[in-house]
C-alpha positions as CSV (number, residue, x, y, z in Angstrom):
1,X,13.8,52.3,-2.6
2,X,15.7,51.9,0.9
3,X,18.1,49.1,1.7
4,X,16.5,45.5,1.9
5,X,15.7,44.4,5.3
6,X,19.1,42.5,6.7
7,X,17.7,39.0,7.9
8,X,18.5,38.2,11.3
9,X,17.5,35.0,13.1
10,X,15.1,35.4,15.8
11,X,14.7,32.0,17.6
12,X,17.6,29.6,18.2
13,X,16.2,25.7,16.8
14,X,20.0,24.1,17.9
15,X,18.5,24.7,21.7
16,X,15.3,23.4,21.4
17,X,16.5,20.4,19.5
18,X,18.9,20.0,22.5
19,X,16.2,20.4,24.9
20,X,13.6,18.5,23.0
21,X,15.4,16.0,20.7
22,X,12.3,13.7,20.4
23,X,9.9,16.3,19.9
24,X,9.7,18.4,16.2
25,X,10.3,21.9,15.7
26,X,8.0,24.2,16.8
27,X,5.5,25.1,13.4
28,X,5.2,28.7,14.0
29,X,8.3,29.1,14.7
30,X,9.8,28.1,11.7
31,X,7.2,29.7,9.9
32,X,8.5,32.9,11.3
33,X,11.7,31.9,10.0
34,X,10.3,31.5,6.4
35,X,8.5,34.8,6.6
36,X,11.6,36.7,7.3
37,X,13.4,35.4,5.1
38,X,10.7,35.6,2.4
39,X,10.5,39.3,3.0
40,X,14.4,39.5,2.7
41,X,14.5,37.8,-0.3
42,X,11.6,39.8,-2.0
43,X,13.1,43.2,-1.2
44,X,17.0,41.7,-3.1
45,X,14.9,40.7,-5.8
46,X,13.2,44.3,-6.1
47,X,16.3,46.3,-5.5
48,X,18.0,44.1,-8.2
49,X,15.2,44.4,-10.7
50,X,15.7,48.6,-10.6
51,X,19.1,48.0,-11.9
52,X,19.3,44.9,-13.7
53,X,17.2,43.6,-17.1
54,X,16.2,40.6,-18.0
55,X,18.9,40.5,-20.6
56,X,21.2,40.6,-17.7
57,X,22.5,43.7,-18.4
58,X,22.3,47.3,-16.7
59,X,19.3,49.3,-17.2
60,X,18.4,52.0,-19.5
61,X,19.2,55.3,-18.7
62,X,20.8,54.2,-15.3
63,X,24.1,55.2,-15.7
64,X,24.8,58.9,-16.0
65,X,27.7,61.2,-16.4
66,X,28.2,62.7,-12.8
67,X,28.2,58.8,-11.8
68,X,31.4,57.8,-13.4
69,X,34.4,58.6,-11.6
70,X,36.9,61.2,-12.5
71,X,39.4,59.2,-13.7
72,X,36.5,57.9,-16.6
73,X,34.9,61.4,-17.1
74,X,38.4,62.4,-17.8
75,X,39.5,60.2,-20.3
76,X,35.7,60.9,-22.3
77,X,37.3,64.1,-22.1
78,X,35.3,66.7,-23.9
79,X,35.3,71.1,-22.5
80,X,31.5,70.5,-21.3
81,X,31.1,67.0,-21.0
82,X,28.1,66.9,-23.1
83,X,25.2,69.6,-23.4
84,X,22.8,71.0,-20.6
85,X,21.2,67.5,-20.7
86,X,24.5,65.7,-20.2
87,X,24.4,64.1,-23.8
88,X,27.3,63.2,-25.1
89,X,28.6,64.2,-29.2
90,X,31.1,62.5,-31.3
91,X,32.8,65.8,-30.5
92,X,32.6,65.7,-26.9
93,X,35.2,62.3,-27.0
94,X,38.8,63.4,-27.3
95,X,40.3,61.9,-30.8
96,X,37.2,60.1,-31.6
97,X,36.6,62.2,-35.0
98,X,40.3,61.8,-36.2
99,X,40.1,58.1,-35.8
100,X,36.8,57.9,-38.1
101,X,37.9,60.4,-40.8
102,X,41.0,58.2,-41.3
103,X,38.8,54.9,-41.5
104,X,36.2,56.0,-43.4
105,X,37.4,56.3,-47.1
106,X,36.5,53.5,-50.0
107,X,39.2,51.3,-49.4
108,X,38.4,50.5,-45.8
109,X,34.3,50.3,-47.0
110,X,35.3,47.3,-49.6
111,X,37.6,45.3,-47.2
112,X,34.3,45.5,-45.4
113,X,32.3,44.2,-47.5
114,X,34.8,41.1,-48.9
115,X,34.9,40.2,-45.6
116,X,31.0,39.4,-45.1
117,X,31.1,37.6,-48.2
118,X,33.8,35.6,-46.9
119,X,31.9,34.9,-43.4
120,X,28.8,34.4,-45.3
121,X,30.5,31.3,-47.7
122,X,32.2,29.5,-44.4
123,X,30.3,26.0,-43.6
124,X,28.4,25.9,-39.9
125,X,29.6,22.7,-38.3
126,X,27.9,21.4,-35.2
127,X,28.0,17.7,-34.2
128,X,25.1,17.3,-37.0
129,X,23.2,19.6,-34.6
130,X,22.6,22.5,-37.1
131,X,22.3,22.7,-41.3
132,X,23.3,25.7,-43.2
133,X,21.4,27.5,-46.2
134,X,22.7,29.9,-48.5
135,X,20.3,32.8,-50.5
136,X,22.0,35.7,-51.7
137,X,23.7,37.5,-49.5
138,X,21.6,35.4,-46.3
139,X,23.0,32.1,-44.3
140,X,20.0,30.5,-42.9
141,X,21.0,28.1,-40.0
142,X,18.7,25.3,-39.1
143,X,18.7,23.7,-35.8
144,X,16.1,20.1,-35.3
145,X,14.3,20.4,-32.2
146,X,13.6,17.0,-30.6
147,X,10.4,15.1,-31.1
148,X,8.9,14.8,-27.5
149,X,9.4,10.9,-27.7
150,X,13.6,12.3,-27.9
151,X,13.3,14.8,-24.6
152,X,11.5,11.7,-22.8
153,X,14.0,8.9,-23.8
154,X,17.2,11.1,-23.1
155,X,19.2,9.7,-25.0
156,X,19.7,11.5,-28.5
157,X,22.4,14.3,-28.1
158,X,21.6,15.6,-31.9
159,X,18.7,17.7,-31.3
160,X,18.1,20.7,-29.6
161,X,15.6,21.2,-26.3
162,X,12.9,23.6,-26.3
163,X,11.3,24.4,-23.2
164,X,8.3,22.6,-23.9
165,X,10.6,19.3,-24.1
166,X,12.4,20.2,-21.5
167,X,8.9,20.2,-19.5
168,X,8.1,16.9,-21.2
169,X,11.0,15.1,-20.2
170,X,11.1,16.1,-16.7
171,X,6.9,15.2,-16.2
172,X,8.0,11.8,-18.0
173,X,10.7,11.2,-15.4
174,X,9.1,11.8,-12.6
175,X,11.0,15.2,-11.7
176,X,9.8,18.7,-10.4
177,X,11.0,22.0,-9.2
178,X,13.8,20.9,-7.3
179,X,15.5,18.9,-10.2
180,X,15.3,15.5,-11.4
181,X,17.8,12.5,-11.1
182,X,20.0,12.1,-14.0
183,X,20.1,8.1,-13.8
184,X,16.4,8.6,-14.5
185,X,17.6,9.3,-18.0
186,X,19.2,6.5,-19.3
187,X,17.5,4.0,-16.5
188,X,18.9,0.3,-17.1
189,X,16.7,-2.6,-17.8
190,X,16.1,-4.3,-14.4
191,X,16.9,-7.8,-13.7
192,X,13.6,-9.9,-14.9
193,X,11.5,-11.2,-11.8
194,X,8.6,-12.6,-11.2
195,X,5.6,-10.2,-11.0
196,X,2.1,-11.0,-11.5
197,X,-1.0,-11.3,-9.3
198,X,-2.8,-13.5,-11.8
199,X,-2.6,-17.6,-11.5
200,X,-0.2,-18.0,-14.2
201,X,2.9,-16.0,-13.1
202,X,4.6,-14.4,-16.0
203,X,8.4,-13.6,-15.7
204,X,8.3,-9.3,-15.5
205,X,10.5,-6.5,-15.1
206,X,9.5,-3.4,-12.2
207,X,8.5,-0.3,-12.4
208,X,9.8,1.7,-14.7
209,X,9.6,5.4,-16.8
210,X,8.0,5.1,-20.1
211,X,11.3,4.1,-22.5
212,X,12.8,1.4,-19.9
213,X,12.4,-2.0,-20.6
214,X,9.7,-2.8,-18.3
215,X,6.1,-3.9,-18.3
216,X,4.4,-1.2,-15.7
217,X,5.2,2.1,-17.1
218,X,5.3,4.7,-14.3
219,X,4.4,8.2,-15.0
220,X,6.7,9.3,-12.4
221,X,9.3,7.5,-11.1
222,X,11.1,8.1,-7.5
223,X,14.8,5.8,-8.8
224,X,16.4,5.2,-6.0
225,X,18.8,3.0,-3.9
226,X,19.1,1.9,-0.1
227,X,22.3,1.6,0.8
228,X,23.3,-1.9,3.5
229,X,22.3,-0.8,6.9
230,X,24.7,-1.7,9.9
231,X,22.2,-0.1,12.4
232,X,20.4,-2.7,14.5
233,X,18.0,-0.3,15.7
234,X,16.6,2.1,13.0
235,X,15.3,1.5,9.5
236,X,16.0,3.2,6.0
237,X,13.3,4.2,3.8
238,X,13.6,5.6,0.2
239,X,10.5,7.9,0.9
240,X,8.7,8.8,3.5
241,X,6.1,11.6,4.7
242,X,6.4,13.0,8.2
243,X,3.2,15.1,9.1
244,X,2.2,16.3,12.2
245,X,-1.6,16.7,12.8
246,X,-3.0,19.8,14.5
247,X,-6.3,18.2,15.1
248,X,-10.0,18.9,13.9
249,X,-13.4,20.0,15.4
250,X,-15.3,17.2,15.1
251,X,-14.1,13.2,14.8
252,X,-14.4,11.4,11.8
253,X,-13.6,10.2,8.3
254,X,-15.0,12.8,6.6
255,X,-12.6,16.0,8.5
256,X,-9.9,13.6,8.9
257,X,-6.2,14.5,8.9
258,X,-4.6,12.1,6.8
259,X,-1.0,11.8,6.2
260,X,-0.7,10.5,2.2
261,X,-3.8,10.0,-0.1
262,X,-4.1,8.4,-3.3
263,X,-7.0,9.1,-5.2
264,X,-7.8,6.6,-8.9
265,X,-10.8,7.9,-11.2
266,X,-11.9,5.7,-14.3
267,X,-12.5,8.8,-16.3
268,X,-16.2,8.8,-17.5
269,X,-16.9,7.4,-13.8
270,X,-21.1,8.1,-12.8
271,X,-21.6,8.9,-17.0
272,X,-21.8,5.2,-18.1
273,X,-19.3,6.1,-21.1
274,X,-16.1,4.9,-19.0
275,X,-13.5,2.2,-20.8
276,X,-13.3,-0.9,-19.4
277,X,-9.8,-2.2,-17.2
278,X,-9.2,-2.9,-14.1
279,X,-8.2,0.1,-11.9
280,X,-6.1,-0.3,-8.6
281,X,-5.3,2.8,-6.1
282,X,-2.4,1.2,-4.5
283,X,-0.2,-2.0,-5.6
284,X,2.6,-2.7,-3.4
285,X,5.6,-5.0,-5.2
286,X,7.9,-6.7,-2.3
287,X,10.8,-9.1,-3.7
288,X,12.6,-10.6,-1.1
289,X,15.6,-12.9,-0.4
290,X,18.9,-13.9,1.8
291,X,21.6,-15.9,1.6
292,X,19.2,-18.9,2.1
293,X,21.3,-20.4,5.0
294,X,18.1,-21.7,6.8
295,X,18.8,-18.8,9.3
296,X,16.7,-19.6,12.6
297,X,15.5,-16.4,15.2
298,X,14.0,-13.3,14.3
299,X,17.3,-11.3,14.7
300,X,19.8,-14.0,12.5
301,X,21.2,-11.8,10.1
302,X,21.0,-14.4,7.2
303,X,17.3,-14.3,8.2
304,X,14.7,-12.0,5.5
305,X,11.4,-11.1,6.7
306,X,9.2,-9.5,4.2
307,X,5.8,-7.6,3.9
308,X,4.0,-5.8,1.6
309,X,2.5,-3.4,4.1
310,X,3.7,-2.8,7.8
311,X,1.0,-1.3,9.8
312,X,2.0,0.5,13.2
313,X,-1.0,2.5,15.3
314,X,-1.4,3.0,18.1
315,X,-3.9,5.2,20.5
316,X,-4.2,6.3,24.1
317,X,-6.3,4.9,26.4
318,X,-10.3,6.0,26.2
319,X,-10.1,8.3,22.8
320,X,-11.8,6.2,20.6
321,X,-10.9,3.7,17.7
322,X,-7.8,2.7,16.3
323,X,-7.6,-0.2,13.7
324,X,-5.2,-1.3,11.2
325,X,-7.0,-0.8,7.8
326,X,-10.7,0.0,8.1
327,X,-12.8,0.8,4.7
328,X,-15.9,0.4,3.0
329,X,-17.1,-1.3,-0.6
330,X,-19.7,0.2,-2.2
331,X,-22.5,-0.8,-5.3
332,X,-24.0,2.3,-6.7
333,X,-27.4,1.8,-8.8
334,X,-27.2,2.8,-12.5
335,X,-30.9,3.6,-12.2
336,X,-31.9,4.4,-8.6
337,X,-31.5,8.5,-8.7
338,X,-31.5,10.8,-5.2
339,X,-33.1,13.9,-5.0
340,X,-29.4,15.3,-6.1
341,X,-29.5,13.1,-9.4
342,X,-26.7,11.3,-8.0
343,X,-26.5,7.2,-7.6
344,X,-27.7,5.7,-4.9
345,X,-25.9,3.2,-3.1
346,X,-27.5,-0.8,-3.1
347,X,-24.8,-3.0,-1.8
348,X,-22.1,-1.8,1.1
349,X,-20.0,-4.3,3.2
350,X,-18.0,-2.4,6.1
351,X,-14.8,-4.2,7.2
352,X,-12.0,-3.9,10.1
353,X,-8.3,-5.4,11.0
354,X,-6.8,-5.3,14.0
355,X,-9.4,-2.4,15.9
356,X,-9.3,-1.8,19.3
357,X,-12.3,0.7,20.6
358,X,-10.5,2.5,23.5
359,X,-13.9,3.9,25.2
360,X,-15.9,0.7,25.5
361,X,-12.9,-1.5,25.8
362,X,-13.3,-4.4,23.0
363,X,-10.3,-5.7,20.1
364,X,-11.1,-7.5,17.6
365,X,-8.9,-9.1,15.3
366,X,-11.5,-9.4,11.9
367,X,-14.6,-7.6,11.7
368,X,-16.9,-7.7,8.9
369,X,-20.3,-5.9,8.4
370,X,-23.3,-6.2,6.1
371,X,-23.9,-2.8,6.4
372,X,-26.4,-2.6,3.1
373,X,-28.0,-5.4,0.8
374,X,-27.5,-8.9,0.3
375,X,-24.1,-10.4,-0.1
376,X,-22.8,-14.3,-0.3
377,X,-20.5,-14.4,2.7
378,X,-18.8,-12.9,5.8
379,X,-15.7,-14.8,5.2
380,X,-14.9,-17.2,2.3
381,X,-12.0,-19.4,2.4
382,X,-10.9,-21.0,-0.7
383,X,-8.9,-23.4,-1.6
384,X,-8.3,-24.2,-5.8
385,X,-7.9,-28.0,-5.4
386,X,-8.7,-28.7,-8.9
387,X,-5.2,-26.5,-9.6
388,X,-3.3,-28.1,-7.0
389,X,-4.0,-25.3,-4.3
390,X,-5.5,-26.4,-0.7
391,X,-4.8,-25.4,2.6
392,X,-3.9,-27.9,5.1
393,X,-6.3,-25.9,7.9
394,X,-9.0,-23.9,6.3
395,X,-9.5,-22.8,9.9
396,X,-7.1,-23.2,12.9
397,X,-8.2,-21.6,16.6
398,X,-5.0,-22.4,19.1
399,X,-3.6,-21.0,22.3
400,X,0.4,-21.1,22.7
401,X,0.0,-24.7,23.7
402,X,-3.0,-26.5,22.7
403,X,-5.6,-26.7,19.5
404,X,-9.2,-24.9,21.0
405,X,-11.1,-24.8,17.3
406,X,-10.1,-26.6,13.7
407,X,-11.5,-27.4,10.6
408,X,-8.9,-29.2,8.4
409,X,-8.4,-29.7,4.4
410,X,-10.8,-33.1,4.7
411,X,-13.5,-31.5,6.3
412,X,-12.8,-33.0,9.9
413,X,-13.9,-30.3,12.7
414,X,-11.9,-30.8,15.8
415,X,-12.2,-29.6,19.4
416,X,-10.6,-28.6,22.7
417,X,-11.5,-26.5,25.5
418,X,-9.9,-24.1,28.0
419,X,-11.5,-25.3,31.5
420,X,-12.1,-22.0,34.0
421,X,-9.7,-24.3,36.2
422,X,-7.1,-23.2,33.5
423,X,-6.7,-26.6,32.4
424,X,-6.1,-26.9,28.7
425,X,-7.8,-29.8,26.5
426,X,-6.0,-30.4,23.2
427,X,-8.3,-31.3,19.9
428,X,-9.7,-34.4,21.5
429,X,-13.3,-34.6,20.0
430,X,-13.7,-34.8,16.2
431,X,-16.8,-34.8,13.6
432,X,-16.5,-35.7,10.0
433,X,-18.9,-36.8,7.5
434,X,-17.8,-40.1,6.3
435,X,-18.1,-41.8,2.6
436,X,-21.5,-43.1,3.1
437,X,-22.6,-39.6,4.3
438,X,-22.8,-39.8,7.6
439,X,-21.8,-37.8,10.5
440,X,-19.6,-39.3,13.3
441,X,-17.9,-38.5,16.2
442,X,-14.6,-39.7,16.3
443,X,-12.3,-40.9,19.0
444,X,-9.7,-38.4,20.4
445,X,-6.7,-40.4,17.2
446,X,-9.6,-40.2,14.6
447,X,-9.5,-43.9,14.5
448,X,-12.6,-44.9,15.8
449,X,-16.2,-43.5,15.2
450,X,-18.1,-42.8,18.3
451,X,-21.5,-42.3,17.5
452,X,-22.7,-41.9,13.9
453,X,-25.6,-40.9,12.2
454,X,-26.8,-41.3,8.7
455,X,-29.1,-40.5,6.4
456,X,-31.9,-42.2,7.3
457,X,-32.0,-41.2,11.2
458,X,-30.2,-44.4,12.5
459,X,-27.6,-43.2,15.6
460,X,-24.9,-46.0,16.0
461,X,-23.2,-46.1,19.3
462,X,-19.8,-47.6,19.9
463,X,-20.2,-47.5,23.7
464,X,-23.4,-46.9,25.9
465,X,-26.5,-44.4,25.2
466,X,-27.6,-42.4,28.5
467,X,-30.4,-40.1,28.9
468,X,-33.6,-39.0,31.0
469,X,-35.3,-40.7,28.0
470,X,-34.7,-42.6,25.0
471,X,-37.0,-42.0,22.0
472,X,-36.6,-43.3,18.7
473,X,-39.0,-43.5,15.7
474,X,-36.1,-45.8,14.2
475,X,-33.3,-48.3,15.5
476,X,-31.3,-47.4,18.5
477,X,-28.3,-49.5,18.7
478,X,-25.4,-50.1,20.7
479,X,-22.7,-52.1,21.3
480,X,-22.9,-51.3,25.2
481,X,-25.2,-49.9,28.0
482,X,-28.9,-47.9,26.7
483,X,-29.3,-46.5,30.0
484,X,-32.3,-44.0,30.8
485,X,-34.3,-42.5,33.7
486,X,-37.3,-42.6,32.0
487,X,-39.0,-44.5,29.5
488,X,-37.1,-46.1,26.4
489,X,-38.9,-46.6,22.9
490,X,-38.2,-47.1,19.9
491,X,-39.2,-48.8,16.7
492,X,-36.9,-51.6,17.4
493,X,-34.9,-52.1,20.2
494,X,-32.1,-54.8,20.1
495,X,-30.1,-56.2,23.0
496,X,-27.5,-58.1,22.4
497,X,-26.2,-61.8,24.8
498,X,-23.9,-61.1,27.2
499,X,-21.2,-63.1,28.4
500,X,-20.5,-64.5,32.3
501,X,-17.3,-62.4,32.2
502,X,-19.3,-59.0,31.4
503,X,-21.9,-59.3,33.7
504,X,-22.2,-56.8,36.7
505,X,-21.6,-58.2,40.1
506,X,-23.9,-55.5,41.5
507,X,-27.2,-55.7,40.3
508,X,-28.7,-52.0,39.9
509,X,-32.7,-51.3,40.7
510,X,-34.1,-51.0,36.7
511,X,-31.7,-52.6,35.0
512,X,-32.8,-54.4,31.9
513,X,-30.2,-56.8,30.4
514,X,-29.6,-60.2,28.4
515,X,-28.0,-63.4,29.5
516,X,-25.6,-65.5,27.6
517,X,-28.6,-67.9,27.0
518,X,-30.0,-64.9,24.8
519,X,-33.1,-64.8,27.9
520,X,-34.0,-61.3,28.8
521,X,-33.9,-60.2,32.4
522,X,-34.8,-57.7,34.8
523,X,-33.2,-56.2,38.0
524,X,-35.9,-55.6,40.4
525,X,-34.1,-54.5,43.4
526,X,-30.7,-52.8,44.3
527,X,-28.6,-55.8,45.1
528,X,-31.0,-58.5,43.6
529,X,-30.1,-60.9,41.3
530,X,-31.8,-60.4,38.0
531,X,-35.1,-62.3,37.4
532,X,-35.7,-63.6,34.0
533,X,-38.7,-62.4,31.8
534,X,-41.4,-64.8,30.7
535,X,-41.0,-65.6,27.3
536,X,-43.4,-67.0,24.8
537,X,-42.2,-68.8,21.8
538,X,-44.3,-66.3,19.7
């Protein structure tokens, strides 16, 4: 075989980083780089394997006579250095034959053998790591190999590791290829915190291998530490995956590039033989805290922000969609079969946050879709008051200054408005439904009821009723004007006395009042005093 291939670099990465620092290394180019090195590497490995065994040492028949050098081939001495063949005899090697004839008598034999008898009686110590049998002539020695439950814990150093254990007890700590942690070995119990997504919050330990003191068992474990960052401008993460996309032919989920994907299958899923428990792709634990100094401002460094996922996306003008977390839930029929024999889907809600559509120019914060079948709500809010949970707002809609939309704990919807003059109307008109189930209108302080309606049809008003026309198949009362350009009728209309001091000094065309005397009147003219209405005492 000729020489391996000397590796020699063949693009210089220093000057594009110098001349691109933001931008990452050119793909092809480094796979170039791996390529040539591969092929180096490959033809060591070859050239090594022609000389070397897997014992680690030379191979057969590799080393002959004509390649020693002199000063060897002379002290093998010998007239012919071996025969035709270059096989060497006891003959060929100067004093070689002397030495064994003087050796090889009875005494020497016996000496032998006493001392194999002796070797054969001396004990085997090891730490307890070996035992020792004796039969005949024979010492057996016995060596425990650990149980696999030993090579996962890590922590017994009196039995011996197999390479199947050794497999074992890296899948268990979460290791690979490139080695494993050695703290993952004897990982420490972690400081007891709360963790629990149930109601009643049980006090829990983290993640942990299988052998830590923990409640979640993780079948592989990244154990790790962030140290304190004194940057101001750039975070630390204790993993991350970097990807860079090259694109695909056609948009969409389905020939998406995605950067990490987790994929959880109840096994038995579509057969109707899976086990029951609950199954979650993703849970994300965040436990955070500060010194608790009641830090004010975003950047106060006593101040601890938390979250339990940060979303950052962002798109171009007119490509398309970009949204924060877009997905899909699905019911599949146990007994509604396609053509393919597979389930067929019943019930499918289709759901968005934070998605912008570049192309036809329209954000919205929440989106939710019915996209298939029946389902109870859009948007449920709930608040567990019989546990002592409520919100104080079940819905609040507010600009940087004022209160445009709000429903509160009580039930109360308020109002205000943005006028197109730019003007901005705090929550001034409110509707609640009172004790005696009625609806009213409150006053912009919800201390006094406007108009209110009740069961039965009745509409109270505190001030004056206006309109084209008033009809009522029931009472219409109020405690001011009824006022309307048409006709007024009603079951039963009601005027109430009024008093000198209330009375009008311009007397409107149409206007139907009552004096203090309790007389009804009637203004015929603009300007004209009010005439009173016969009145019979029936």
């Amino acid at each position: 075989m000729a020489d391996p291939t000397r590796y020699q670099p063949s693009y210089s990465f220093t000057g594009w980083q110098t001349s691109d620092p933001r931008r990452p290394l050119p793909a092809q180019r480094v796979d170039i780089e791996f390529q040539n090195l591969a092929l180096t590497t490959d033809e060591i490995i070859t050239a090594l394997g022609q000389i070397r065994r897997s014992d680690g040492k030379l191979a057969s028949q590799l080393v002959t006579f004509e390649s020693l050098t002199p000063a060897v081939r002379a002290a093998i001495g010998g007239p012919g250095h071996g025969d035709a063949d270059g096989n060497l005899r006891i003959g060929d090697i100067v004093g070689l034959t002397d030495a064994l004839e003087d050796k090889a008598d009875l005494s020497a034999l016996l000496g032998l053998d006493d001392a194999l008898d002796e070797v054969a009686a001396r004990s085997v110590t090891g730490g307890g790591l070996a035992g020792r049998t004796v039969t005949g002539s024979v010492t057996a020695i016995s060596v425990p190999v650990a149980t696999q439950a030993q090579a996962e814990a890590g922590v017994d150093n009196g039995v011996a590791m197999t390479p199947l254990r050794v497999a074992q007890a890296i899948a268990a700590i979460g290791g690979d290829a490139g080695g494993t942690n050695p703290a993952d070995a004897a990982m420490v119990v972690r400081t007891p915190v709360y963790f629990d997504k149930s109601d009643t919050l049980t006090a829990t330990r983290l993640f942990a291998r299988e052998g830590a003191a923990a409640n979640h068992r993780a079948q592989k474990l990244v154990d790790t530490k962030i140290p304190f960052n004194t940057l101001t401008t750039a975070g630390q993460s204790a993993f991350h995956v970097r990807a860079v996309a090259e694109g695909s032919s056609q948009n969409g989920p389905g020939p998406a590039s995605i950067g990490a994907s987790v994929s959880a299958f109840k096994e038995g899923f579509g057969t109707g033989g899976a086990k029951g428990g609950e199954l979650d792709a993703l849970y994300v634990v965040v436990r955070q805290d500060s010194p608790r100094t009641g830090a004010q401002g975003v950047n106060d460094p006593d101040r601890g922000d938390g979250c339990g996922i940060l979303i950052d996306a962002a798109v171009h003008e007119n490509v398309g969609f970009v949204g924060g977390i877009e997905g899909a839930t699905t019911v599949l029929s146990n007994s509604q079969l396609n053509a393919n024999g597979n389930p067929t889907p019943t019930r499918r809600l289709v759901y968005q946050l934070g998605c912008t559509d570049t192309t036809s120019a329209s954000s919205i914060g929440l989106f939710t879709s019915a996209a298939m079948g029946s389902h109870s709500a859009g948007l449920l809010v709930y608040g567990a008051e019989g546990a002592g949970g409520s919100f104080d707002h079940y819905i609040q809609c507010r600009t940087d200054t004022v209160g445009i939309f709000n429903v509160d704990r009580g039930g109360t919807v308020s109002m205000g408005r943005r006028l197109n003059s730019g003007q901005m109307i705090d929550l001034a008109v409110h509707m609640a439904v009172q004790s005696d189930f009625s609806l009213s209108w409150l006053n912009a302080g919800k201390t006094v009821p406007l108009l209110n309606l009740d069961q039965n049809g009745n509409l109270t008003a505190r001030g004056g009723v206006s309109g084209s026309a008033i009809n009522s198949t029931t009472n219409v009362q109020a405690q001011g004007n009824i006022i309307a350009g048409g006709k007024v009728s009603a079951t039963l209309l009601r005027l109430t006395p009024g008093t000198a001091g209330s009375q009008s000094s311009e007397f409107v065309a149409g206007t139907f009042s009552v004096g203090a005397s309790g007389r009804p009147r009637f203004c015929m003219a603009n300007g004209q005093a009010p005439v009173f209405l016969a009145t019979t005492t029936s």
